[in-house]
C-alpha distance (Angstrom), angle and dihedral (degrees) to the residues before:
residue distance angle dihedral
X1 . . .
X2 4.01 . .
X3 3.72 88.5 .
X4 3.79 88.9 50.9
X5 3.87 98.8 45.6
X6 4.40 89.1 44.6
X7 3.48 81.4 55.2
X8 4.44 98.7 51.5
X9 3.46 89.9 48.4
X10 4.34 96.3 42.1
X11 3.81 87.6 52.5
X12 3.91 92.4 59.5
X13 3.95 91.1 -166.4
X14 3.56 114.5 146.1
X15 4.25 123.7 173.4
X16 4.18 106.5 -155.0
X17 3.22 97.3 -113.4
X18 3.51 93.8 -179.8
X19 3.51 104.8 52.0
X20 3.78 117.9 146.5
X21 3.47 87.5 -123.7
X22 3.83 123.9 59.0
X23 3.83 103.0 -156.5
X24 3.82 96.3 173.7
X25 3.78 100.0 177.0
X26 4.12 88.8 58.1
X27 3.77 85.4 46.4
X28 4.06 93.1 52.7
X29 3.48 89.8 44.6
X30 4.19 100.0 56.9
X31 3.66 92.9 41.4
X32 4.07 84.9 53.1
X33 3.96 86.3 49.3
X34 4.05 89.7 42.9
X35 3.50 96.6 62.5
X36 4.22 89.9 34.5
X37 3.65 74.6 66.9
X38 3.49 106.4 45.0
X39 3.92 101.9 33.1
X40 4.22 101.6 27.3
X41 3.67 87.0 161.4
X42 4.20 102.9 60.4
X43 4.28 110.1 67.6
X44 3.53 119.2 -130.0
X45 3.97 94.1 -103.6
X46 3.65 96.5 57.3
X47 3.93 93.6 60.4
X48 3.91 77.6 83.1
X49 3.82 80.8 76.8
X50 4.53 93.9 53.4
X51 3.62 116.1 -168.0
X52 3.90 90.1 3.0
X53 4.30 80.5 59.4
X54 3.86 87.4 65.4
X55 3.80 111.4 25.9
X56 3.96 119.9 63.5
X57 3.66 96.7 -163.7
X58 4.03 95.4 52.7
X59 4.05 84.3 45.3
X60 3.43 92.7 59.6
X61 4.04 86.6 46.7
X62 3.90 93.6 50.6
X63 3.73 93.7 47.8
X64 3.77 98.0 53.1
X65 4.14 82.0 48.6
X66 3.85 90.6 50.2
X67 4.49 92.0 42.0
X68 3.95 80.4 54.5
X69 3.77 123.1 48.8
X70 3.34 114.7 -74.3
X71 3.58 119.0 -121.0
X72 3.64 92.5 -126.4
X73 3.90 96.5 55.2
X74 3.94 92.8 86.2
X75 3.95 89.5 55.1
X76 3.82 97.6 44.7
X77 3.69 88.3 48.8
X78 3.99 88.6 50.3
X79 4.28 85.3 49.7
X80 3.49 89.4 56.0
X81 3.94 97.3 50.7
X82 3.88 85.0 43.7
X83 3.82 95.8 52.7
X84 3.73 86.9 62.8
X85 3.63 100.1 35.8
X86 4.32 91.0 54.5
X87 4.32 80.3 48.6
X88 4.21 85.5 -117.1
X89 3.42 85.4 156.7
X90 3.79 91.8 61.6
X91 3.74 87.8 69.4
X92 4.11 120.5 87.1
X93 3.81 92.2 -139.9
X94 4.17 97.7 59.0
X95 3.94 99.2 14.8
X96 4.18 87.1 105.7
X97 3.61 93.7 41.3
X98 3.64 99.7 -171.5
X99 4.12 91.8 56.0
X100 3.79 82.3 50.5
X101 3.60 93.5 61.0
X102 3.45 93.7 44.8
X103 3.79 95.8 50.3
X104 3.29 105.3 46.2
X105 3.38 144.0 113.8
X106 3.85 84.7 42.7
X107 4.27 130.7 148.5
X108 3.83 109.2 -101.3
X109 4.08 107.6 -148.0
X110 3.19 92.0 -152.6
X111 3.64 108.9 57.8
X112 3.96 94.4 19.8
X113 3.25 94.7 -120.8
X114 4.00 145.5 126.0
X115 3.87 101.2 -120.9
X116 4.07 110.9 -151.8
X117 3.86 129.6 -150.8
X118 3.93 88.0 -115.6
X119 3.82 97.3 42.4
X120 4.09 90.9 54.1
X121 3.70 83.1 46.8
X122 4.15 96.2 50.1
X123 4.37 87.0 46.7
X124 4.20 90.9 50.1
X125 4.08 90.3 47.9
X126 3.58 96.9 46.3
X127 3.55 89.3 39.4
X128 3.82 101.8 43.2
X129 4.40 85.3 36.3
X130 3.52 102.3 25.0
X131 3.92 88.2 -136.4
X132 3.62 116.9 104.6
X133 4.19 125.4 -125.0
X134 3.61 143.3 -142.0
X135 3.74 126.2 -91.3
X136 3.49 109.9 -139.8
X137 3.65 122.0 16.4
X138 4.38 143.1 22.0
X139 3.92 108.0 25.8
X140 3.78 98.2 2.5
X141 3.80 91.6 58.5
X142 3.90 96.9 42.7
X143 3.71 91.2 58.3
X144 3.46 91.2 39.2
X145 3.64 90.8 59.8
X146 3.81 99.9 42.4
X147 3.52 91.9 49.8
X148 4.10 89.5 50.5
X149 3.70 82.3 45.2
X150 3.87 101.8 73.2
X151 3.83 89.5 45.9
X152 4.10 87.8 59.9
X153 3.89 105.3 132.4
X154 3.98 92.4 28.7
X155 3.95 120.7 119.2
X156 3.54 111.9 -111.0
X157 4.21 105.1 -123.9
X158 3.84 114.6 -172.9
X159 3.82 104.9 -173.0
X160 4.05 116.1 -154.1
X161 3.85 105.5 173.3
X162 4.09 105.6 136.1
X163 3.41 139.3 63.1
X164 3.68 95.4 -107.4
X165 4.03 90.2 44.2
X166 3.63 83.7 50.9
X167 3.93 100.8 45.5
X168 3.96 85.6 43.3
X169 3.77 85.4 55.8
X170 3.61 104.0 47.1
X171 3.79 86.5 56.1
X172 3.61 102.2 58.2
X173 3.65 84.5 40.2
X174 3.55 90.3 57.9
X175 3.95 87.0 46.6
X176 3.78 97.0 56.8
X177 4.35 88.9 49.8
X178 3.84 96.5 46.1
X179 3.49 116.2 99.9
X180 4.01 124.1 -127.3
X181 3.36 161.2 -160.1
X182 3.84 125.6 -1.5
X183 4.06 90.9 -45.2
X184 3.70 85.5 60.2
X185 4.07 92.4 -132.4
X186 3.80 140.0 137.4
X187 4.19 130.6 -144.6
X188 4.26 85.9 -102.8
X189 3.96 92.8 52.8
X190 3.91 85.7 61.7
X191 3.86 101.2 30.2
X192 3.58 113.1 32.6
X193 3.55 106.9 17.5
X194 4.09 96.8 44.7
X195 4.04 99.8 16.8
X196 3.79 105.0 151.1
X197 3.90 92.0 25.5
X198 3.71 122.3 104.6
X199 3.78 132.8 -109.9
X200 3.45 95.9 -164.6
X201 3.95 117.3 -58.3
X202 4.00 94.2 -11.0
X203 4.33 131.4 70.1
X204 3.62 116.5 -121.3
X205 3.98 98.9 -129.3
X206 3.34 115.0 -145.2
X207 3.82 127.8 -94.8
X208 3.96 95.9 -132.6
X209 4.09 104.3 89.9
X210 4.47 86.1 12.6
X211 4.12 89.1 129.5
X212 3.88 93.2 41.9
X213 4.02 98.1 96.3
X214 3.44 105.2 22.9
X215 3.19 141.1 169.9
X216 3.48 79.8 55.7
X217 4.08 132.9 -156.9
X218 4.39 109.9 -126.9
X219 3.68 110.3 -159.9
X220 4.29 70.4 -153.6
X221 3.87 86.4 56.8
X222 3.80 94.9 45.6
X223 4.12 76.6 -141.4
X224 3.08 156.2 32.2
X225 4.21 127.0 -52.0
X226 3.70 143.2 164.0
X227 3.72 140.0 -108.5
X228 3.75 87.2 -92.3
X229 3.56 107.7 48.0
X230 3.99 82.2 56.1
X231 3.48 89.2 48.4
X232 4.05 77.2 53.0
X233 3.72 88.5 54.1
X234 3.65 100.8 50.6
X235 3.79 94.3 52.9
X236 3.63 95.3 56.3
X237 3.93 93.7 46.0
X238 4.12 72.8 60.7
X239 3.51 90.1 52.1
X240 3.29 85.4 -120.9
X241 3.99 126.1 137.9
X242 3.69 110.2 -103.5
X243 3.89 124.0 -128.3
X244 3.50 123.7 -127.6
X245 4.18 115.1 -91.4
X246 3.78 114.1 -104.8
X247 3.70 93.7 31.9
X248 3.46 127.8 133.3
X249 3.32 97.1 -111.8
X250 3.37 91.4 57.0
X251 4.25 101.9 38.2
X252 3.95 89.2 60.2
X253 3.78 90.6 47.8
X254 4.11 85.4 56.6
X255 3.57 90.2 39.3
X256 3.77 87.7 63.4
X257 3.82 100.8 27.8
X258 3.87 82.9 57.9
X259 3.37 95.3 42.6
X260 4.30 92.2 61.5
X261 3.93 82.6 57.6
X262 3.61 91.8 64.1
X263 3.57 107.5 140.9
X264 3.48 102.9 18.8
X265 3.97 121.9 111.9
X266 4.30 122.8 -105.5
X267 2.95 107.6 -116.2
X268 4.20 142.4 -155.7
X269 3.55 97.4 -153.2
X270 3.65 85.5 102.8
X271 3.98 101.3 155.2
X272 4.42 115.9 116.9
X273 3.77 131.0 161.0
């Protein structure tokens, strides 16, 4: 970890993550160019793939996973039968699933508010059940992923056009660059500033393509999870205290994270360490 945190502060990048003005498409396009840069070898589709984009020997791993059947098939299958059985379909927002995917996490003018695949999911349940359900792992995440599953091969295509878009934006921009916790780090000093290094045994993936395949299935997890229960993860490998998924905090920081994936296909290779 002292190796890693020499290496933040000897790199002396820093994004303005603060700026007044969010200009998102300039943003995409320089972390595109940093890891051009950095990684000249891996193409800008395959960072679909993360850490199995940028280290041969894990490849190798995650296609003999992927040949097999995937430990996350059973679960995705499950999401699918309990998308029907909870009547998600009933509501407007998820009844064409793959167009769901695809739209969300967007800014709703209305509310003022980035809107998140899961949190549309959690109103239809309670609304179609009257129960209320978790944010960021079991039933939640199986939807989740069948739902992302029929958009596979679709370009994801964050749109950040108004002010509120934009101010929603610069925050969770600003949350991804602030540094955290008792190790004093931030989500870029692991995954775009070191991506493809090691902190100790594992390789940082990179942030470009992160939002491609989730929810995702950790062999760590033993299951599946979402975007924000990893979010969850990295802030208490920061020693940091972890917010609570579906936040705000958290939805902007997906509405941007997303957002620097633009153009890159969801996928349903959703298997990780």
């Amino acid at each position: 970890m002292k190796k890693l945190i020499t290496a933040v502060v000897s790199l002396g990048l820093m994004v303005g993550a603060t700026s007044a003005i969010a200009d998102m498409e300039s943003d995409r396009k320089a972390l595109v160019g940093h890891f051009k840069s950095i990684l000249p070898n891996v193409e800008f589709a395959d960072y679909t793939n993360g850490v199995y984009a940028v280290d041969e020997g894990s490849r190798e791993q995650f296609e003999e996973i992927l040949d097999g059947i995937p430990p996350y098939e059973d679960a995705v299958e499950k999401g699918g039968a309990e998308y029907l059985k909870y009547g998600l379909n009933k509501c407007a927002a998820l009844a064409d699933p793959a167009a769901a995917r695809v739209k969300h996490p967007y800014f709703d003018e209305k509310s003022q508010q980035v809107v998140t695949l899961e949190g549309e999911i959690k109103r239809c349940y309670n609304e179609q059940t009257g129960k209320k359900l978790g944010s960021s792992k079991g039933k939640i995440a199986r939807i989740s992923a069948w739902i992302s599953d029929q958009a596979a091969g679709q370009k994801i295509n964050v749109i950040v056009e108004s002010a509120g878009a934009k101010a929603a934006y610069a925050k969770g921009k600003a949350t991804f660059y602030a540094k955290r916790g008792q190790f004093n780090m931030s989500c870029a000093d692991c995954h775009v500033y070191n991506a493809s290094k090691k902190a100790r045994a594992d390789i940082l993936s990179p942030a470009l393509g992160h939002t491609t395949h989730i929810p995702m299935y950790r062999a760590k997890w033993s299951g599946m999870g979402t975007l924000h229960r990893r979010y969850g993860g990295c802030y208490k490998n920061m020693r940091a205290k972890p917010l609570k998924a579906q936040t705000e905090t958290y939805r902007n920081m997906e509405f941007f994270h997303q957002a620097m994936s633009n153009g890159l296909e969801i996928t349903d290779a959703r298997y990780r360490k």
